[in-house]
N, C-alpha and C positions, 0 to 999 in steps of 0.2 A: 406646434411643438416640433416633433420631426423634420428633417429636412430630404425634400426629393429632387432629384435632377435628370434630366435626360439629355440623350444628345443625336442627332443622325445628320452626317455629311461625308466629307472624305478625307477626314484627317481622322487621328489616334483619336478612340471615344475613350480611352480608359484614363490616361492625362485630365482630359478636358473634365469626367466626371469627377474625381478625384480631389481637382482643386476647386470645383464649383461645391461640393460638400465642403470641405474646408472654407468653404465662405459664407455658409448656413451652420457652422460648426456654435456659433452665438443662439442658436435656438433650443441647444438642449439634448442629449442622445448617450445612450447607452452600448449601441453595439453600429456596425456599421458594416455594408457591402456593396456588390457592385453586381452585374449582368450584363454581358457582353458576347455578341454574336460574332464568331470568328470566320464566318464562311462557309463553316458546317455542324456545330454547335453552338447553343448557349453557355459561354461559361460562368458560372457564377462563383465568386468569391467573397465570402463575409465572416466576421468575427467577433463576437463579444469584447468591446472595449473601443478606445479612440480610434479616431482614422488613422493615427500613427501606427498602431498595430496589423493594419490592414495593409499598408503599404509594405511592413515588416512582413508579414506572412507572405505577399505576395516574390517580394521581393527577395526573399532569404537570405535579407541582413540586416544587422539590428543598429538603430539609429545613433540612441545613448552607449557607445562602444568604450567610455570609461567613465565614472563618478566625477571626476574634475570637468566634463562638458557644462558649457551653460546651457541653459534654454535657445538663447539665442543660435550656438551650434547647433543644437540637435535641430532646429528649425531651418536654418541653412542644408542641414545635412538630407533632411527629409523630402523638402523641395527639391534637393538635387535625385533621391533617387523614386520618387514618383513618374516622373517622365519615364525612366526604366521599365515602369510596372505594363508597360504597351508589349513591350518584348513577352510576357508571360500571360497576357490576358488581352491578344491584338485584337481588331475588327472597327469600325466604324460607327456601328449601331451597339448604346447603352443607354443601361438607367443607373441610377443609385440611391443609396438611400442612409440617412442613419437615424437609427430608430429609439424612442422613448418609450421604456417595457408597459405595456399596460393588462392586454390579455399574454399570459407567461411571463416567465421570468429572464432577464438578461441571460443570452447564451448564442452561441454561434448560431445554434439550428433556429431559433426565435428569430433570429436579424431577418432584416428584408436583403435581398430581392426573396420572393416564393413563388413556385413553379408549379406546372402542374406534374402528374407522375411521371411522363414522357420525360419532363424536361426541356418539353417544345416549344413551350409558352412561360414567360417569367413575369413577374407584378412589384411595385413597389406603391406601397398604399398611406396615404397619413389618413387618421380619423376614426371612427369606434362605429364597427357593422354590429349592430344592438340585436340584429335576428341571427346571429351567428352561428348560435348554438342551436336552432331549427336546421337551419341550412346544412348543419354538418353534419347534422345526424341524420337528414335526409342524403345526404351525397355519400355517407359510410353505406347506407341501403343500397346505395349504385355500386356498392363496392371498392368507395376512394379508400386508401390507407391513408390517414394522415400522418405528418412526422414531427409537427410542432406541434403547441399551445396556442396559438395566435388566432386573431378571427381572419383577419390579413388571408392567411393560407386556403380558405373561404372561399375567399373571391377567386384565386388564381386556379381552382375545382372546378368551381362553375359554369367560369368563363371557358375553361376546357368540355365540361359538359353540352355547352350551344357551340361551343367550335364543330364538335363532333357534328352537330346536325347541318351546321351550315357551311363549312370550310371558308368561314369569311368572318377574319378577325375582327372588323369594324361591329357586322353583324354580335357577334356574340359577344361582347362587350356593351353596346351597348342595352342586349336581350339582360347580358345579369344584372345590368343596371338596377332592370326593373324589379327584379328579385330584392336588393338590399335594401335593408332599412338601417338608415342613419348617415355617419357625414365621412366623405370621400375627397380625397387628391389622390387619382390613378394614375398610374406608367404604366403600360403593358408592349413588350415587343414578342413577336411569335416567328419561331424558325422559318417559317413556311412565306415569312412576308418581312425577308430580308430589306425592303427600303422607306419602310414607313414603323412608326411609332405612333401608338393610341395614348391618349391621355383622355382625362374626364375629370369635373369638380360636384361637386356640392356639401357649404360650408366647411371649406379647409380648403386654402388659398392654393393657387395654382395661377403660373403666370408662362407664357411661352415669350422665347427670345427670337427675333427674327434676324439672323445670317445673310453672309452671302454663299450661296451652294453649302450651308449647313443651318439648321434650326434647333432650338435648346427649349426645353423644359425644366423650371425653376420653382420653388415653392415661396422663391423671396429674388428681388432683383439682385442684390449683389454676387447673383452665382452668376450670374449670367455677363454683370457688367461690362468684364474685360476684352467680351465679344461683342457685345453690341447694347447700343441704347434704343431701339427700337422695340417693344412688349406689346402682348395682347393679354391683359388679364380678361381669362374665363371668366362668365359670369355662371349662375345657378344652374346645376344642371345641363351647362352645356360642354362637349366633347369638341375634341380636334384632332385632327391624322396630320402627323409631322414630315414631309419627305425634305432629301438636302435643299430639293430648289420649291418650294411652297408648302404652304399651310392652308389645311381645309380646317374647317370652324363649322359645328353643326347647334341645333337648338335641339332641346329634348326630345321632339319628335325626329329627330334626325336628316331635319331637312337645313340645307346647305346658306350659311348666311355670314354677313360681307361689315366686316368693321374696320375702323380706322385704328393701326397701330399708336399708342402712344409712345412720345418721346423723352425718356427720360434724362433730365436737364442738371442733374448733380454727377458732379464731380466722380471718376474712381478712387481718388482719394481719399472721401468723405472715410471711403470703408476700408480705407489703411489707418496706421498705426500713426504716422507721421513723426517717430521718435519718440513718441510716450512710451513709453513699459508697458501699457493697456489700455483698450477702450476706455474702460470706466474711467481711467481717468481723463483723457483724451475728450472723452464725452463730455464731464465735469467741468472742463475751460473753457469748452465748445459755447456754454450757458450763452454770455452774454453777444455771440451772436446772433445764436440761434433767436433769443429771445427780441431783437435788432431786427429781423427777417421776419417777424412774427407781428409784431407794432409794424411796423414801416410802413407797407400797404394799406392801413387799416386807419391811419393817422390822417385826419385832416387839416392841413393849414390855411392861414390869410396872408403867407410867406413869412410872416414873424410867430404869429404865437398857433400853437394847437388850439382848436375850436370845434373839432367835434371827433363821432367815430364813425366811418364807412364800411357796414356789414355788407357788401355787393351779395355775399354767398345767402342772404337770406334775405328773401323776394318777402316783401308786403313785413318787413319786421314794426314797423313803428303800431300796427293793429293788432300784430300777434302780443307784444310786449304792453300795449296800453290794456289792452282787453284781460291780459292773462289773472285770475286768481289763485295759484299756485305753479310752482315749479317742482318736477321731478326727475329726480338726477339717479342713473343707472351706473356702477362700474363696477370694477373690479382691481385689487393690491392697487397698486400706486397711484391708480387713474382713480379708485372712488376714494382716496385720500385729497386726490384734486377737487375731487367734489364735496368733502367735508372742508375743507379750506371756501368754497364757494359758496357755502349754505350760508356763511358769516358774514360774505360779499355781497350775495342779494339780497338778505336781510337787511344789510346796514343800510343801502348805497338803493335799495330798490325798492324796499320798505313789503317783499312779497312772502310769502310763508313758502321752504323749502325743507322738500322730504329727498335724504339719501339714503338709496337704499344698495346694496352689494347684491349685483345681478344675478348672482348663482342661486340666491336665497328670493327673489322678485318676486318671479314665475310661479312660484309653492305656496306660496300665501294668499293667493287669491287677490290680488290688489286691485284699492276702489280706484280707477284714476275717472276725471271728467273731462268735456269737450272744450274747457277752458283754460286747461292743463297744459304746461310746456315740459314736454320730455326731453332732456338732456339726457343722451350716452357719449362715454367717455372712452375711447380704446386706442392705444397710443398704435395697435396693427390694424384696427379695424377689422380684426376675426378673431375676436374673442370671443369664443361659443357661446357663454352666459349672455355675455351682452348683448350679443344676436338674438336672442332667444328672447330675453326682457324688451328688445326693439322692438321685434316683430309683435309682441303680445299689445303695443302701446300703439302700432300698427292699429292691429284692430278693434280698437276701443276708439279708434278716431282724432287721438292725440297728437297735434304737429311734434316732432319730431328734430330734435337740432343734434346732428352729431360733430362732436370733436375729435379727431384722429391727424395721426402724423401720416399714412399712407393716402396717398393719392389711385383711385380706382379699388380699393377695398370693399370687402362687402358691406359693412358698416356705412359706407361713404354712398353706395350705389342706393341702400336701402333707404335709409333716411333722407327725410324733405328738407334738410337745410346743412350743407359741410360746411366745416371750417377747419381749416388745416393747419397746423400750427407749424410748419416749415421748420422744424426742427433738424430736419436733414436725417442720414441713415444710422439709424441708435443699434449698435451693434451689441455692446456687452447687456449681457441680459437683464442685470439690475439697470432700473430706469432711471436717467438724471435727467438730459436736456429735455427729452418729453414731458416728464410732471412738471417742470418751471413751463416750458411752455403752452401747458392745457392750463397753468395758473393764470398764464398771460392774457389766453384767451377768455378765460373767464371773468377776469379780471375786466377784461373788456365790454363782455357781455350785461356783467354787472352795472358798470357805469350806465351803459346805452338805456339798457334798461331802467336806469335811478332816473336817468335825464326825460325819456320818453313822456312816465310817469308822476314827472314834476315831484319824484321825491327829492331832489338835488336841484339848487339853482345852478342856474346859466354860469355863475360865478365861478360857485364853489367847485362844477362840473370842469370848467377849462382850468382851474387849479389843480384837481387830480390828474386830468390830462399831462398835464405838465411834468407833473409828476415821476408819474406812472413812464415818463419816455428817458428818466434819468436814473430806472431801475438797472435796464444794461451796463451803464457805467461804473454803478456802486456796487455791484456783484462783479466787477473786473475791479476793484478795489478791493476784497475779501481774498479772490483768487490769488493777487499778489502778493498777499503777505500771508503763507501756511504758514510759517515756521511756530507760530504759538499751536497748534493743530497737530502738527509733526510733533514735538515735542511731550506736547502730553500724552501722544496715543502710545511714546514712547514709553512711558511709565506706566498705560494702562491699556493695554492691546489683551491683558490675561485676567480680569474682573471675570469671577464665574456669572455677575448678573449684572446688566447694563438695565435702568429705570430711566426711562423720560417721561417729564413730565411738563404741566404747561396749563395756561388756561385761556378762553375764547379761542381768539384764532389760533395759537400758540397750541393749545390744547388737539387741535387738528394735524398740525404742524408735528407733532410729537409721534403722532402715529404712523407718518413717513418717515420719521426719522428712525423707530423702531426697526421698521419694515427693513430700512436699507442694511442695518447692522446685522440683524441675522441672517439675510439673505446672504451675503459676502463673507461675512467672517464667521458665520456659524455660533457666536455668542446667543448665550440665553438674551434677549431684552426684548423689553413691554414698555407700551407708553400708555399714562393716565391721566386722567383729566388732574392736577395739583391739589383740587379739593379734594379727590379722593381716596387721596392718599392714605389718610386716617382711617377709612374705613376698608381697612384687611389689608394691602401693599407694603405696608408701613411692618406688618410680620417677619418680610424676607428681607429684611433691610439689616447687613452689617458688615464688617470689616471688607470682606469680599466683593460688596456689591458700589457702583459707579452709577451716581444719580445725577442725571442732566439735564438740567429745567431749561425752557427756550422761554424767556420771560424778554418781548419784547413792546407789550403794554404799560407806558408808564403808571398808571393809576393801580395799575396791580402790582408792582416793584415788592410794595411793604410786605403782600398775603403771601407772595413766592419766595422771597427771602426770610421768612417765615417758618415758610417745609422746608426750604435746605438748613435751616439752624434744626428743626425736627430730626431729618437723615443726618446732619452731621453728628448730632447726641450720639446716634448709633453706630459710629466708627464708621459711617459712606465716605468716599470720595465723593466729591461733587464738582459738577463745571455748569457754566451759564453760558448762554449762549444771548445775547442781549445787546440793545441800542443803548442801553444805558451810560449817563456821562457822568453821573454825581457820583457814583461809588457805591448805587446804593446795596452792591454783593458784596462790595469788600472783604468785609469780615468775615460773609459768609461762607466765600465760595474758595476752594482751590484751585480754580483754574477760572478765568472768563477772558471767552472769547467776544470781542465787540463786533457789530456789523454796522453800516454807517446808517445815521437816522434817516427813517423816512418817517413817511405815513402809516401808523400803528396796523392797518388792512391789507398793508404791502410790504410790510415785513415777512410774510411770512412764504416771500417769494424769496430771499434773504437771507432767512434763516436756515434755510432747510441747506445752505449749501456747505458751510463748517460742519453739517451732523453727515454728507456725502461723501467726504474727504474726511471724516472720523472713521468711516463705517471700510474705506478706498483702505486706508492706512493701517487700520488693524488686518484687515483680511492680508494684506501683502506681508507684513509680520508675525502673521500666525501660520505662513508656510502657503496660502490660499493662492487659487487664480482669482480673482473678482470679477474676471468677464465672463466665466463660465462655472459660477455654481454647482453643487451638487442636488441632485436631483428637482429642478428648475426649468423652466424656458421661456423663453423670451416672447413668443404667442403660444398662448393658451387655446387649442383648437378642437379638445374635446370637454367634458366636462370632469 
């Protein structure tokens, strides 16, 4: 959720952190600050609200300096006077942070950085210290005053507390370690140890940047990018001392240990704008490469036709896949959407019984899994705290383990015994596009392999799908070129108090991301239902006001779907279809239908889902919305 950054070398730290939070600004945050050692204090600046505000405060001038500015000015203006903010807040050595309220409410004094009472030692923390309330009420006994709500403020006690004993910042850092319970991304610099920066992880990502004569601490690579592609993501539990010319890297007992940096191989651009107006939509066109980088590798030919699929990343698959008696699939929003679209995939195409379950609910129910079980989790960061939590529980029941994620080195990735990485590249606006098509892909994948293994699919029918399956990038760049039917109507209906979708088999899965995406962005009421259930109580809220969108891209169901929209239209709905359909058979029904080009009725609903992306993109920009950054939202999920 939160975004941290750090920085230590010999250039301006307050710049460098500044813009490296503005590029973590996609993750979600309420208030935001900075801490910065000038040579003889720490100074710390924060505020309640955007980093725009932060910059304003420091800077004491205000950006939007008249109502006729666009965005685009005041963003111009902003970046010019950030470099400024060096003159008011100098030094070398900083963190940053900006923060999503969880313990306390949004306000300057709740922001991170937090100190301790000196003022000697400052912290910026992502992640929920669950003993907090022990710890503090044990540290008031020592006589700490505290001055926020936050558990955060905790740590930054404590760690003052073993400073006291030991005058050695690495020491007492790592001593409160042992003290916390629950899941941490630290920064800590302390007056006294002007040229080194402490960091530490566990469960809540952290990644350091490696420089020349400077080093960076990030909690996602795009803060870092612009300085270097070189990273070390932290694993569990382990710490690192930052200085401008090296990086020490310790394991939880704090003994000294030696890794190979990775190289990050995408572009700076991936995580610019490139002339879009926004991510989300930037992301949304992004589709059919992403999904082109995803197949590619994965694709086998005899130089003319596709003939099979190459999982490299999963050693011994052809025994895991023949052997297996059930599939269980773990996520969370839009990734266990991927996995309700897949239950319909390896049933059809695999012929194997699949359970989805939403990983934050797994863990509580006491779930029966067996030694014959394939565990699927889905995390488009790979640190999605449920999902980790449902991993690990599949862990220890002895269940192989396959995860799907768009990060490369995540914990998700590290933990589980088989990745696959859907090369989707850096999904910056928080609502997810190119990720869910691409874990579709993957699965998509999975599925077939699996149909083929198992002789539920001939040799035949198998290199027909293939075939297929590799001409879905092309036809989803056929959708993207022609909005204008999409534009138009959202033109007419961006103000419906209640948006309804609905849908049946795959479609019916399909409906449920397409919900997800419209309230996420535009803040509209809407729910998606299975179509049959329409009748049974939904069919209540249904009248003049409300926009009902059925994704009907099974021909054999055309009749039962055009059906309910003749039912909602009785009751004064607007209604759109979103369908392969060539006979007409909505005509009468529908007010609006959007067509997508025919495919294979299991593969539509890689297809479908991209006109309800660009419905959900268009209302939000119409209704006055950012859509890359939501209200109260983020992009990783890293507590619960």
């Amino acid at each position: 959720m939160c975004g941290i950054v750090g920085y230590v070398g010999n250039k301006k730290a307050t710049p460098i952190l500044v813009n490296a939070l503005k590029k973590l600004e996609y993750r979600g945050y309420d208030s935001a600050g900075i801490a910065v050692f000038n040579g003889q204090d720490i100074l710390v600046r924060k505020v309640k609200g955007a980093l725009r505000k932060l910059v304003e405060e420091v800077t004491n001038q205000i950006v939007k300096s008249s109502q006729s500015m666009t965005e685009e000015e005041c963003d111009q203006k902003e970046a010019a006077l950030i470099p400024l903010m060096a003159d008011f807040v100098p030094g070398t050595l900083g963190i940053g942070h900006t923060r999503w309220a969880t313990h306390g409410e949004p306000s300057d004094i709740n922001a991170h950085p937090h100190t301790n009472v000196s003022g000697t030692i400052a912290i910026v923390h992502n992640g929920i210290i669950e003993n907090y309330v022990k710890l503090r009420a044990w540290l008031q006994e020592q006589g700490i005053v505290f001055r926020s709500q936050t558990d955060t403020e905790v740590v930054a006690h404590l760690i003052n507390y073993f400073y006291e004993q030991t005058s050695d910042i690495f020491q007492a850092v790592k001593a409160s370690l042992t003290k916390i319970e629950g899941s941490y991304a630290l920064a800590v610099v302390c007056k006294d140890f002007p040229d080194r920066l402490i960091a530490a992880r566990k469960d809540s990502p952290l990644i350091i940047g490696l420089g020349k004569d400077e080093n960076f601490i990030a909690s996602d690579v795009p803060a870092v990018l612009e300085h270097t592609r070189e990273v070390y993501f932290l694993e569990q539990k382990q710490m690192a001392v930052l200085y401008a010319d090296h990086v020490d890297l310790f394991n939880e007992e704090g003994s000294k240990i030696v890794k190979e940096p990775y190289h990050v191989d995408w572009d700076i651009s991936s995580a610019e704008k490139n002339g879009y107006a926004h991510f989300m939509l930037k992301e949304i066109h992004e589709q059919p490469k992403a999904l082109t980088d995803t197949l590619r590798p994965r694709l086998v030919s005899n130089g003319e036709k596709i003939i099979d699929i190459n999982f490299e990343e999963i050693k011994g698959s052809d025994s895991i896949w023949k052997d297996a008696k059930r599939i269980v699939i773990a996520a969370c929003g839009t990734a266990y959407h991927a996995g309700l679209v897949a239950r319909y995939a390896f049933e059809q195409f695999a012929r194997i019984p699949v359970v989805v379950d939403t990983a934050s609910e797994f863990r509580y129910r006491n779930p029966i899994l067996y030694k014959d079980d394939i565990f699927i989790v889905i995390s488009q960061s790979g640190e999605t705290a449920d999902t980790l939590a449902a991993l690990r529980l599949a862990k220890e029941a002895g269940v192989p383990i396959i995860a799907i994620t768009n990060c490369v080195g995540s914990t998700v990735s590290r933990e589980a015994d088989h990745v696959i990485y859907t090369w989707a590249g850096p999904e910056i606006a928080v609502a997810s596009t190119k990720a869910y098509t691409t874990q579709l892909m993957c699965l998509y994948l999975l599925a077939l392999k699996s149909g083929h293994l198992r002789k539920a699919i001939s040799d035949a029918d198998y290199k027909t799908l293939l075939e297929e399956l590799a001409t879905i990038p092309q036809k989803m760049q056929e959708i993207l070129n022609d909005k204008t039917t999409i534009q138009k109507f959202v033109s007419k209906n961006f103000n419906k108090e209640k948006v309804f979708f609905i849908g049946r088999l795959f479609d019916s899965a399909t409906s449920q991301e397409c919900a997800l995406k419209l309230k996420e962005v535009s803040y509209m009421h809407s729910e998606a239902f299975a179509a049959g259930e329409l009748k049974h109580g939904p069919i209540a809220l249904v009248d003049s006001n409300t926009l009902v969108v059925a994704v009907a891209t099974s021909p054999k169901l055309y009749e039962k779907i055009a059906s309910n929209i003749v039912e909602v239209k009785s009751r004064n709905a607007t209604t759109l279809v979103i369908t392969q359909d060539t006979e007409n058979a909505f005509a009468t029904a529908a007010d609006e239908i959007i067509r997508i080009p025919a495919c294979t009725e299991a593969f539509a609903a890689i297809l479908s889902i991209v006109p309800a992306q660009l419905f959900a993109y268009y209302c939000s920009v119409l209704r006055g919305n950012n859509p890359d950054k939501p209200r109260n939202l983020a992009k990783s999920v890293t507590v619960e």
